[in-house]
C-alpha positions in Angstrom: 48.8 128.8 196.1 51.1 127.0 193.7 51.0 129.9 191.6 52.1 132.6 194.0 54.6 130.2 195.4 56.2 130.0 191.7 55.7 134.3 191.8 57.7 134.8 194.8 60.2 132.0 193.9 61.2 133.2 190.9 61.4 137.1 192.5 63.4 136.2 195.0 65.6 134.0 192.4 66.0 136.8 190.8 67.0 138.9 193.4 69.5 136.9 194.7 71.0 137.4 190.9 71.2 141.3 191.2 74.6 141.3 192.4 75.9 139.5 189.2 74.7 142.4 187.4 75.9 144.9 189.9 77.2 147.5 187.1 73.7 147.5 185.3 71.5 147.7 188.5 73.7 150.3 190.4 73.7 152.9 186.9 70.0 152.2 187.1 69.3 152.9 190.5 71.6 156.2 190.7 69.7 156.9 187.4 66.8 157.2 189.2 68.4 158.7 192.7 69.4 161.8 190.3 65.8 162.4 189.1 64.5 162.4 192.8 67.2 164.5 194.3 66.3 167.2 191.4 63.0 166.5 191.8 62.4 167.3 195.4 65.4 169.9 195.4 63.2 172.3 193.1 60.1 171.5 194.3 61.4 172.3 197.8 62.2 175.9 196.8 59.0 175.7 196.2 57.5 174.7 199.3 60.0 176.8 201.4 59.1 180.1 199.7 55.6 179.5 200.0 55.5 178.5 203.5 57.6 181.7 204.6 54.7 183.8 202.5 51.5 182.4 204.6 53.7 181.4 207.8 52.5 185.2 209.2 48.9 184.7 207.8 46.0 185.1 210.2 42.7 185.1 210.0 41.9 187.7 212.4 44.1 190.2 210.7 43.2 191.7 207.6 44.7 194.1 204.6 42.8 196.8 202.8 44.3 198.1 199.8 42.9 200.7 197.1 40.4 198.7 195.2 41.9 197.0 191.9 45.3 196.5 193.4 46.8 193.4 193.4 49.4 194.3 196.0 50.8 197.0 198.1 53.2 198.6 194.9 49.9 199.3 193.1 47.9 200.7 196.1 47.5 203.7 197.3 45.1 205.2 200.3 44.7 209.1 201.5 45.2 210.3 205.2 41.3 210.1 205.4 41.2 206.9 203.5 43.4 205.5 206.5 41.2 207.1 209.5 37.8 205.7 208.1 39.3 202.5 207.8 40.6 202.5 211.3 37.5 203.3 212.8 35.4 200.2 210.9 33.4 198.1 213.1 34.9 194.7 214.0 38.8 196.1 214.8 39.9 195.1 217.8 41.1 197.9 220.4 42.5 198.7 223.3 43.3 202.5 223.5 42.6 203.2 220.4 42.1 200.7 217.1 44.7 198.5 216.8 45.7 199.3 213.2 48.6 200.5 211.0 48.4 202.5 207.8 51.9 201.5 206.1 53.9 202.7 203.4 55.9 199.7 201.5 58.8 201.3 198.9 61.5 199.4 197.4 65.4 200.0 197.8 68.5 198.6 196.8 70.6 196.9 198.9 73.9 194.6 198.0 73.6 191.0 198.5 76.3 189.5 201.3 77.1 186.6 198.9 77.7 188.1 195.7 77.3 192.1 196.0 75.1 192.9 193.3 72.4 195.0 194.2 68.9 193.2 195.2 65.5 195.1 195.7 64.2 195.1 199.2 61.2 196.0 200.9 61.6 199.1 202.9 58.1 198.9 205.0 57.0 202.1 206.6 54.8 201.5 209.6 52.6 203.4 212.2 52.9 201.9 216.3 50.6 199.7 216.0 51.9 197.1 214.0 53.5 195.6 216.0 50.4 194.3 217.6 48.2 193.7 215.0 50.9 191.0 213.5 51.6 189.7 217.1 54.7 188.0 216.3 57.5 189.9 215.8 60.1 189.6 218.4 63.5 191.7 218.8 66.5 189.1 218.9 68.9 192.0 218.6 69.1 195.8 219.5 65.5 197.7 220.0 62.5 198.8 218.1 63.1 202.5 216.7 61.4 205.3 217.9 59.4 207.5 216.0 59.9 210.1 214.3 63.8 209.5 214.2 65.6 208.0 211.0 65.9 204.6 212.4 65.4 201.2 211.1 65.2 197.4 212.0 65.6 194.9 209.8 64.2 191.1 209.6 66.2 188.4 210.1 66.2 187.1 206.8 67.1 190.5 205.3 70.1 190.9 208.1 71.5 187.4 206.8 70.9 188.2 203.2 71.9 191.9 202.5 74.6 193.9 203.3 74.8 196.8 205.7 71.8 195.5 207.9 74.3 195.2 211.2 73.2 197.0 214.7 74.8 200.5 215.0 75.9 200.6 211.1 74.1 203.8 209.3 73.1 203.6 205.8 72.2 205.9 203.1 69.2 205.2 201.4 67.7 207.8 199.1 68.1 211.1 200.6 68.5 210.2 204.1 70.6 208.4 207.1 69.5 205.9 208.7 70.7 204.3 211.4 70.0 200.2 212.3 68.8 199.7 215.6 67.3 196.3 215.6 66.9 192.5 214.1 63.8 191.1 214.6 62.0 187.7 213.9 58.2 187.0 212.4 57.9 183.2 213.2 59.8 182.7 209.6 57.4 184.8 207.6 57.6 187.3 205.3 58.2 190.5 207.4 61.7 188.5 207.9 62.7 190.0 204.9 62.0 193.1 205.4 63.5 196.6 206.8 60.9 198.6 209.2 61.0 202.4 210.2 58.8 204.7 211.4 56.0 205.8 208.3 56.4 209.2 209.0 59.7 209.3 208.8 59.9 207.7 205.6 56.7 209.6 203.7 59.0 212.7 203.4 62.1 210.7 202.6 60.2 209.6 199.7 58.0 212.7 199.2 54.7 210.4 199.5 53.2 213.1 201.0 50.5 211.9 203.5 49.5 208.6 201.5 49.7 205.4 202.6 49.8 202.0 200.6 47.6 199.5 203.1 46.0 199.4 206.3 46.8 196.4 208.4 44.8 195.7 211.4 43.7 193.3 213.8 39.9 192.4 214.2 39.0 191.5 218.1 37.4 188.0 216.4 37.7 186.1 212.6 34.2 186.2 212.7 33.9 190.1 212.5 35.7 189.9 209.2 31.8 190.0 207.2 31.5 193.4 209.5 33.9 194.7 208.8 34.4 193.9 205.0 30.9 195.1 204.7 31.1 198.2 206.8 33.5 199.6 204.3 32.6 197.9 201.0 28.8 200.0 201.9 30.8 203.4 202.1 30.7 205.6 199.2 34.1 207.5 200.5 35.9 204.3 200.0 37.4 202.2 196.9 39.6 199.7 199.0 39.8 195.9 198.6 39.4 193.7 201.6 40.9 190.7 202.2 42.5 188.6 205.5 46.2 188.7 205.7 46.2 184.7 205.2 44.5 185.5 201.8 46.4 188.1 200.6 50.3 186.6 201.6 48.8 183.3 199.6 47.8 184.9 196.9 51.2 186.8 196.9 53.1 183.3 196.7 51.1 182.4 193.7 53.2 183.2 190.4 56.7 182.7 192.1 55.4 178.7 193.4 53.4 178.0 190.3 56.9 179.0 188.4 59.2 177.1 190.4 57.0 173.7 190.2 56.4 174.3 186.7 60.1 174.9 185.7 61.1 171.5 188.3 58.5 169.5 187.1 59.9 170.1 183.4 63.1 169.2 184.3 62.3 166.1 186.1 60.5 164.9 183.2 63.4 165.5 181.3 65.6 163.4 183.8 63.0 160.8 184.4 62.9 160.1 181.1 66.6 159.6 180.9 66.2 157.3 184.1 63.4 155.7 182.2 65.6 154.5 179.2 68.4 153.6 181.9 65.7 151.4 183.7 64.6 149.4 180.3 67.8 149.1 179.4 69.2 147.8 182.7 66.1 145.1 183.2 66.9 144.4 179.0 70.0 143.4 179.5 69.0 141.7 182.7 66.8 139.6 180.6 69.4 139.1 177.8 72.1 137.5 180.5 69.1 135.5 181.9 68.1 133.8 178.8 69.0 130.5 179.5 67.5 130.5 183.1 64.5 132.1 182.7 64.0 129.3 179.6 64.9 126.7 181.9 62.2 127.7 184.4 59.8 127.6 181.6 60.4 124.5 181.5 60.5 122.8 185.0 56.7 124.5 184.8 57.0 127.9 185.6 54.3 129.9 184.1 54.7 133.2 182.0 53.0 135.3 185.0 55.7 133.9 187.8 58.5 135.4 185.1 57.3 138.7 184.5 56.1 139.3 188.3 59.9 138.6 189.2 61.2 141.0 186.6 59.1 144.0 187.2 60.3 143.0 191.1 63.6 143.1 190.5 62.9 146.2 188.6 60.9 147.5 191.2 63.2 147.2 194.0 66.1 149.0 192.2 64.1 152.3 191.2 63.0 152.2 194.8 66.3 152.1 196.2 67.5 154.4 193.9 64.0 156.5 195.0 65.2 156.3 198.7 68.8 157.2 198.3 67.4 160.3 196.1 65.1 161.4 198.7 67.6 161.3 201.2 70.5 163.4 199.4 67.7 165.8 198.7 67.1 166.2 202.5 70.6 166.5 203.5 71.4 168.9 201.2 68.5 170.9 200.5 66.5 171.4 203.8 67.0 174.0 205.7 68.8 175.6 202.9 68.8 179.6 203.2 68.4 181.9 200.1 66.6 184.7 198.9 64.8 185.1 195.4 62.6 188.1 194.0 58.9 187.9 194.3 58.1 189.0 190.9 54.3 190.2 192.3 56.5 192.6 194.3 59.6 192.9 192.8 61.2 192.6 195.9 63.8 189.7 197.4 62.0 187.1 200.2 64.4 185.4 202.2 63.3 181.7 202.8 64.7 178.2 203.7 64.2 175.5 201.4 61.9 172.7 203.1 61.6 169.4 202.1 58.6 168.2 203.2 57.1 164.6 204.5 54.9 165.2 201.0 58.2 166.1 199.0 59.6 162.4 200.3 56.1 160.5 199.7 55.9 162.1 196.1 60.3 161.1 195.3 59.0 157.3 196.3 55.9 157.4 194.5 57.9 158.9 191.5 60.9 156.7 191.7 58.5 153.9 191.7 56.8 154.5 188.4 59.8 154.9 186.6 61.0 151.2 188.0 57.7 150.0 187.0 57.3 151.5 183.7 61.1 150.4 183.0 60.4 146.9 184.0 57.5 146.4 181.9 58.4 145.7 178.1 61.3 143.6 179.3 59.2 141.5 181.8 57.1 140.7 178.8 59.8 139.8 176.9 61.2 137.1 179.1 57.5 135.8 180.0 57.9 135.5 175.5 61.1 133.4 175.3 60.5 130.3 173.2 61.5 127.5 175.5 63.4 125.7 172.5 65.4 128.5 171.4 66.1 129.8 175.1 67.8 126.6 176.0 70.3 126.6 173.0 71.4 129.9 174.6 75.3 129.8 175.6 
């Protein structure tokens, strides 16, 4: 008991001090408040975009692409391919198979915020996508009919690119087309997109009759195995199968695995700055406290109390430091709108950044090893002070 008494003491001695040293301790801590707020600002970009890839993900709704493709640019399905597809066991159906064979092409559009030109997806679709992703919802205008040059346009792609107004008309490839709608997918990926009718757009683009994917909707998750196997057993087809939660994950891959692996780099590179900036801060801490940390040595203070209340003191500053970091990130980074090209696709997503509960946790936990590891070598070199010669400091 006497020797926890002398711990918490000696900390709270010492952080009483801290405003003495308020020049030190206040570099240190906004130090460390700049490595978080990079920190969870990258990684946030990050979350956002692959949240907004697997936000439309279902289980019951699955993808089938020519077999070897690894997305919709580098598949490619015949009118037959489409109909065997369509008529698989395990799709749901109401009066008729609720399925769409699509057509996914990329166009160039300028950006609102600087005008350069940005690829984005222009999605060809058959009727019945609309239910088999469930969730898309007009906010503005009307779906287009078929069959006419008309086009709607996510959310995220109205707010990002130029043009993508109700009523404007807009002259991609060969064609007019006319905007007739802004619609919403629960903050997914179709958000960024611009829909029309696919056989509208196969002879805008002279695809012929070939599709890209078939989308559709099972009537359960657990037909999935039925299906799957129903076509993977028929020598007409070469298609890979997968749910729509698989594929839009596996989608977000390279572009998250990039933007963590770039953000982590840098915040090494910071933390380390903040690093030096903590062991010099509890250094000099140690330096101006030479003469009182001697003189508790010698009213019986042990060497443990001494470095406990440094790596405290040191402690307490990174976390503070930690918290305001986290909290600059949030304000200024959640919520944030932008787009950025999947480079899988090619194509522009438009996402919000999101700074997550996890995001916070990991700035804390972050902020926190760099006070501890800062506070370390110093606390062991007060706990080493020769009594004698600590005294005879002025």
């Amino acid at each position: 008991m006497n020797w926890l008494s002398q711990m918490f003491a000696v900390a709270l001695y010492n952080l009483r001090t801290v405003p003495e040293r308020k020049g030190a301790a206040l570099a240190a801590a906004v130090g460390i408040a700049g490595v978080v707020t990079v920190l969870v600002g990258m990684l946030s970009i990050a979350v956002g975009f692959h949240k907004t890839m697997t936000a439309t993900g279902a289980d019951d709704v699955v993808i089938v692409l020519r077999g070897g493709a690894n997305n919709e640019m580098s598949s490619g399905l015949t009118y037959e391919d489409t109909r065997v597809i369509s008529d698989a066991p395990g799709i749901a159906r109401t009066e008729g198979p609720i399925a769409s064979a699509e057509l996914f092409v990329i166009i160039s559009l300028p950006k609102r915020s600087t005008g350069t030109d940005a690829n984005v997806p222009f999605r060809g679709v058959q009727p019945g996508a609309f239910a088999v992703r469930g969730n898309i919802k007009m906010i503005e205008g009307r779906r287009f009919e078929p069959g006419r040059n008309e086009i709607i346009a996510g959310k995220g792609a109205a707010r990002e690119f130029g043009g993508l107004n109700v009523g404007r008309k807009l002259h991609i490839g060969q064609n007019e087309w006319e905007v007739v709608g802004i619609f919403t997918a629960e903050g997914g990926s179709p958000e960024s997109e611009i829909w029309t009718d696919a056989g509208v757009l196969q002879p805008a683009y002279h695809r012929g009759n070939s599709f890209q994917a078939v989308y559709a909707k099972l009537s359960s998750p657990k037909e999935f195995q039925t299906f799957k196997d129903s076509l993977s057993s028929n020598p007409q087809l070469n298609v890979k199968i997968q749910t729509q939660k698989e594929y839009n994950a596996e989608q977000s891959t390279m572009m998250t695995t990039l933007i963590r692996v770039i953000g982590g780099g840098i915040a090494i590179l910071m933390g380390l700055g903040a690093l030096f900036g903590a062991l010099n801060t509890m250094f000099g801490a140690v330096a101006a406290r030479t003469r009182e940390i001697a003189t508790l040595r010698a009213l019986g203070f042990g060497a443990s109390p001494v470095v406990f209340s440094v790596l405290v003191e040191s402690l307490v500053l990174a976390l503070i430091g930690g918290a305001v970091g986290a909290a600059a990130a949030y304000f200024a980074f959640n919520g944030l709108q932008t787009a950025t090209m999947n480079f899988q696709t090619f194509s522009q997503v438009a996402f919000s950044f999101v700074v997550s509960p996890q995001l916070l946790v990991l700035a804390v936990i972050v902020a926190a090893f760099i006070g501890l590891v800062g506070g370390i070598f110093p606390a062991v070199r007060a706990a080493r002070i020769p009594i004698a010669a600590g005294l005879r400091e002025s």
